[in-house]
Backbone as XML, in Angstrom:
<?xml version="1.0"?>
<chain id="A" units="angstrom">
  <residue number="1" name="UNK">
    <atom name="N" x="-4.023" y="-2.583" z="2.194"/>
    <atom name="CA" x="-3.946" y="-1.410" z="1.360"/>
    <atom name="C" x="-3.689" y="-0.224" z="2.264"/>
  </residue>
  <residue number="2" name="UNK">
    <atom name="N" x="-2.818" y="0.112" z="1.650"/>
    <atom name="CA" x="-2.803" y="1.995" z="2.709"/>
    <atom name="C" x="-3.375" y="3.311" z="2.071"/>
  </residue>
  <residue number="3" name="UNK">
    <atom name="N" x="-3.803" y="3.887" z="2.803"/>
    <atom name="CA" x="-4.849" y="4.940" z="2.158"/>
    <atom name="C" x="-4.294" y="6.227" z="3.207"/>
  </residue>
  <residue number="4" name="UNK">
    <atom name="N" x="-2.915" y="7.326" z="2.851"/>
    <atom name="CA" x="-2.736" y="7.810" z="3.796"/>
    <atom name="C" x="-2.151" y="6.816" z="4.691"/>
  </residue>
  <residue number="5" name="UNK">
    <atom name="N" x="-2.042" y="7.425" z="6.345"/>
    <atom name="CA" x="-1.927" y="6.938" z="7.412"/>
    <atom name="C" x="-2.389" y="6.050" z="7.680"/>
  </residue>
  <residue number="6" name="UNK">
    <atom name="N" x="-3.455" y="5.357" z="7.058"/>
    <atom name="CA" x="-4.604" y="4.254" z="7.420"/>
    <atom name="C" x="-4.126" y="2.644" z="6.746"/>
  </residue>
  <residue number="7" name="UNK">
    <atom name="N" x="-3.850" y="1.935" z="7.258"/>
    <atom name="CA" x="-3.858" y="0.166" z="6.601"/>
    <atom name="C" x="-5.411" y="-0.500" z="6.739"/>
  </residue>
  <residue number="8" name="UNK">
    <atom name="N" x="-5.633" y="-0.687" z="5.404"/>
    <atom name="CA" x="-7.101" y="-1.186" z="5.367"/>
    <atom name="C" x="-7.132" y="-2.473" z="4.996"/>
  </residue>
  <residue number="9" name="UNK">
    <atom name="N" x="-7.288" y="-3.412" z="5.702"/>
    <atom name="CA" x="-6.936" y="-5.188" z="5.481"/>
    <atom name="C" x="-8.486" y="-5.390" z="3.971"/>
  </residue>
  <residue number="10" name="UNK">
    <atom name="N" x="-7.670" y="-6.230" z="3.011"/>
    <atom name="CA" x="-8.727" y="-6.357" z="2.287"/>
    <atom name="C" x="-8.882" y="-8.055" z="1.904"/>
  </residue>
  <residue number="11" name="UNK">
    <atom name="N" x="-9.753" y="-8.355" z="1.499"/>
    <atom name="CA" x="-9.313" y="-9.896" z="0.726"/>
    <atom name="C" x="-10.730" y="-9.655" z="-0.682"/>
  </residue>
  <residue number="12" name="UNK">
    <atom name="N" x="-10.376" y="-10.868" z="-1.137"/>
    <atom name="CA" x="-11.455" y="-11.092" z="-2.378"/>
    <atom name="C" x="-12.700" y="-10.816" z="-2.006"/>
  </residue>
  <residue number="13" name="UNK">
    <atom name="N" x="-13.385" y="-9.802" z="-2.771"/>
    <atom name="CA" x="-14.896" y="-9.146" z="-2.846"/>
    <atom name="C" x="-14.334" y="-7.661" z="-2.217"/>
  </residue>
  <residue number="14" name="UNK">
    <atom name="N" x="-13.256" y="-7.409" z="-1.565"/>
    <atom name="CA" x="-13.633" y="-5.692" z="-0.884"/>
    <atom name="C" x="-12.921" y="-5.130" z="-2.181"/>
  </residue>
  <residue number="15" name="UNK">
    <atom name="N" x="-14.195" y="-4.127" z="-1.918"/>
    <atom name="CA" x="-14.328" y="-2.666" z="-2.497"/>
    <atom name="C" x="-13.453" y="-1.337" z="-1.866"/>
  </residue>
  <residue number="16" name="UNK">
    <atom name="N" x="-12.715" y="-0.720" z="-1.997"/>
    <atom name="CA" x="-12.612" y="0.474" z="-1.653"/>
    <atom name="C" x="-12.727" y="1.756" z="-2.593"/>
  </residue>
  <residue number="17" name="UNK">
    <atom name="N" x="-13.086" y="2.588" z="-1.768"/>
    <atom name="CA" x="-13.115" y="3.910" z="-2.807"/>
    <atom name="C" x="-12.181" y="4.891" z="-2.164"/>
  </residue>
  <residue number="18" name="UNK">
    <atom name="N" x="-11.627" y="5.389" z="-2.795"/>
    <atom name="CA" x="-9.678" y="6.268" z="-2.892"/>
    <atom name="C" x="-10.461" y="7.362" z="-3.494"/>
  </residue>
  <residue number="19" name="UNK">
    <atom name="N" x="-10.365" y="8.498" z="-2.492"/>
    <atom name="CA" x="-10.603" y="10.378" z="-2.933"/>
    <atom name="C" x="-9.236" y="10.530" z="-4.027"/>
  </residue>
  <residue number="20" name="UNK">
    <atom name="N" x="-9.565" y="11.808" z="-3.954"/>
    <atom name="CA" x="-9.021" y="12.408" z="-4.958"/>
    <atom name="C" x="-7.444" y="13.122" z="-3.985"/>
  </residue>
  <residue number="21" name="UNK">
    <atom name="N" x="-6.411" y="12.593" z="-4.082"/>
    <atom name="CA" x="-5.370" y="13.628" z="-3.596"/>
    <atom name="C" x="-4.988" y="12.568" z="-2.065"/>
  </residue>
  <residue number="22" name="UNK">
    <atom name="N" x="-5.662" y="10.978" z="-1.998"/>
    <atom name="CA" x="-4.883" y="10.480" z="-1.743"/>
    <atom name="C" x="-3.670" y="9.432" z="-1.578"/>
  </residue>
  <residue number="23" name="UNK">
    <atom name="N" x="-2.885" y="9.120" z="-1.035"/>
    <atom name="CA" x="-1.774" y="8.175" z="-1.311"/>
    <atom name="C" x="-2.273" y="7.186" z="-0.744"/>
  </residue>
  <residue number="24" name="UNK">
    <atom name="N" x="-2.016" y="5.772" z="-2.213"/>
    <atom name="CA" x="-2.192" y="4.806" z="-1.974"/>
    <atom name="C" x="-1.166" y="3.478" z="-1.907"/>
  </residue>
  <residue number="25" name="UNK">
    <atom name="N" x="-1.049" y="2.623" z="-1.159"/>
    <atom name="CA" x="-0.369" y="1.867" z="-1.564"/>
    <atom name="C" x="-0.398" y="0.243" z="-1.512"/>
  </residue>
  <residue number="26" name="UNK">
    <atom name="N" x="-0.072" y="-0.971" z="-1.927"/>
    <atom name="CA" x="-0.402" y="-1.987" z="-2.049"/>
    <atom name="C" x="0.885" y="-3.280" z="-1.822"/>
  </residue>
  <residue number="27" name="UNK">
    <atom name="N" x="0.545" y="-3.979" z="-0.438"/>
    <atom name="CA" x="1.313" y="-5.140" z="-0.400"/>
    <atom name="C" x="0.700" y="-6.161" z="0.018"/>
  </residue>
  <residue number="28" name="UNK">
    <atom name="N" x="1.533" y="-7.253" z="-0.046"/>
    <atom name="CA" x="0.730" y="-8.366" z="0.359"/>
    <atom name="C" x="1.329" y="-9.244" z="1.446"/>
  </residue>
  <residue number="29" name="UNK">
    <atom name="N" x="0.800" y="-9.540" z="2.380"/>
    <atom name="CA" x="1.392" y="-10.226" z="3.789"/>
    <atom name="C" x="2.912" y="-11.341" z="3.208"/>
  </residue>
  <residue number="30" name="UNK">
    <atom name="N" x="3.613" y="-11.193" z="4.161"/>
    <atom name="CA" x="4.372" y="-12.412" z="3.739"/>
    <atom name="C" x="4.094" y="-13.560" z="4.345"/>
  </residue>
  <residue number="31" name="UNK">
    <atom name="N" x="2.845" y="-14.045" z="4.378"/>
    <atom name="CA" x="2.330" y="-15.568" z="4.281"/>
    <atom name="C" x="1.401" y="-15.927" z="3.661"/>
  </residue>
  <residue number="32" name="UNK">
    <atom name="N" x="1.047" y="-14.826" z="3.156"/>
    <atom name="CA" x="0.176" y="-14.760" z="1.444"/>
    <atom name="C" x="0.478" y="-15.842" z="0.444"/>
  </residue>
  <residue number="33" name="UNK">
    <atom name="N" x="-0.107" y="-16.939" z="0.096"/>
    <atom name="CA" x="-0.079" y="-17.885" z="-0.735"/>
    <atom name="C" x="-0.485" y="-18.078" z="-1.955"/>
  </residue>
  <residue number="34" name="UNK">
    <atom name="N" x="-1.418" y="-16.511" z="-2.505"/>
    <atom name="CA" x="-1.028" y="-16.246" z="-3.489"/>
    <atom name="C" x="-0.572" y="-15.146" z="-4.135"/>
  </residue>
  <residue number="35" name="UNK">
    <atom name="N" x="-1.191" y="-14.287" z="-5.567"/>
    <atom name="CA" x="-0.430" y="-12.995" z="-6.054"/>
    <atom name="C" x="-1.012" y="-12.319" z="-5.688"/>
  </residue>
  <residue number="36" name="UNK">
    <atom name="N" x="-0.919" y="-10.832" z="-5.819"/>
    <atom name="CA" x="-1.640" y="-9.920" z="-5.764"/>
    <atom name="C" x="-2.308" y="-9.455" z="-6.794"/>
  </residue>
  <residue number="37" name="UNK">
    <atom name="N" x="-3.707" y="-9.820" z="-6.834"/>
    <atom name="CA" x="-4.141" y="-9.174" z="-8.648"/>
    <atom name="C" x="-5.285" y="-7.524" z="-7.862"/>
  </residue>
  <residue number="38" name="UNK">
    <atom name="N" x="-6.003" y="-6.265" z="-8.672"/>
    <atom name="CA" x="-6.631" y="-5.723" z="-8.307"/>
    <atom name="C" x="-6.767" y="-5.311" z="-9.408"/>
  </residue>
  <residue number="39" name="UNK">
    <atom name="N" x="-8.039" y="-4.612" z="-9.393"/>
    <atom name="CA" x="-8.660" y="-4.049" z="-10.594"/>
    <atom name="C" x="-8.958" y="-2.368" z="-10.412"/>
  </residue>
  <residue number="40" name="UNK">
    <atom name="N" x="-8.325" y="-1.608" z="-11.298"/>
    <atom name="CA" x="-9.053" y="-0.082" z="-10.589"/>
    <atom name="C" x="-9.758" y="0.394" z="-11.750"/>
  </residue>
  <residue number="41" name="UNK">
    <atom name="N" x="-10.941" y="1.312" z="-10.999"/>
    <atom name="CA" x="-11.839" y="1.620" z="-12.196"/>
    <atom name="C" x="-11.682" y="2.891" z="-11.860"/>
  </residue>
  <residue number="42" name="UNK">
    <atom name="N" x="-11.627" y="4.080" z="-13.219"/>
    <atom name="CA" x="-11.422" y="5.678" z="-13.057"/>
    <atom name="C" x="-12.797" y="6.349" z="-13.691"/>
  </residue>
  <residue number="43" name="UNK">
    <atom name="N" x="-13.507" y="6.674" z="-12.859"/>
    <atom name="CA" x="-14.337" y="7.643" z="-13.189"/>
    <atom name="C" x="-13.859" y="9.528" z="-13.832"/>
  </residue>
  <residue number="44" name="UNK">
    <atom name="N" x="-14.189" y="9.818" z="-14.484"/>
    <atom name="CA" x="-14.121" y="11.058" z="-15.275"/>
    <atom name="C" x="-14.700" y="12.113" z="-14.291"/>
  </residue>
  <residue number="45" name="UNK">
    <atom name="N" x="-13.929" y="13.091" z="-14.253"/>
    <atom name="CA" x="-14.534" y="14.480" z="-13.402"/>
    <atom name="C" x="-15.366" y="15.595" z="-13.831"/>
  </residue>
</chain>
């Protein structure tokens, strides 16, 4: 996952928490054997 400048390696069970105002983005290795699923939850301000 990229958060900003930062690549944050994740697998099944990690959590991250994403501020407000930054860029995120999502790929998956190319020897990844399976999909990419994720779940995001939005809290109200």
């Amino acid at each position: 996952m990229g958060l900003n400048d930062q690549v944050v390696d994740v697998q099944a069970g990690t959590v991250v928490h994403v501020g407000i105002g930054v860029m995120r983005t999502w790929r998956c290795k190319p020897e990844s054997n399976g999909q990419l699923r994720w779940l995001c939850i939005r809290a109200g301000i």
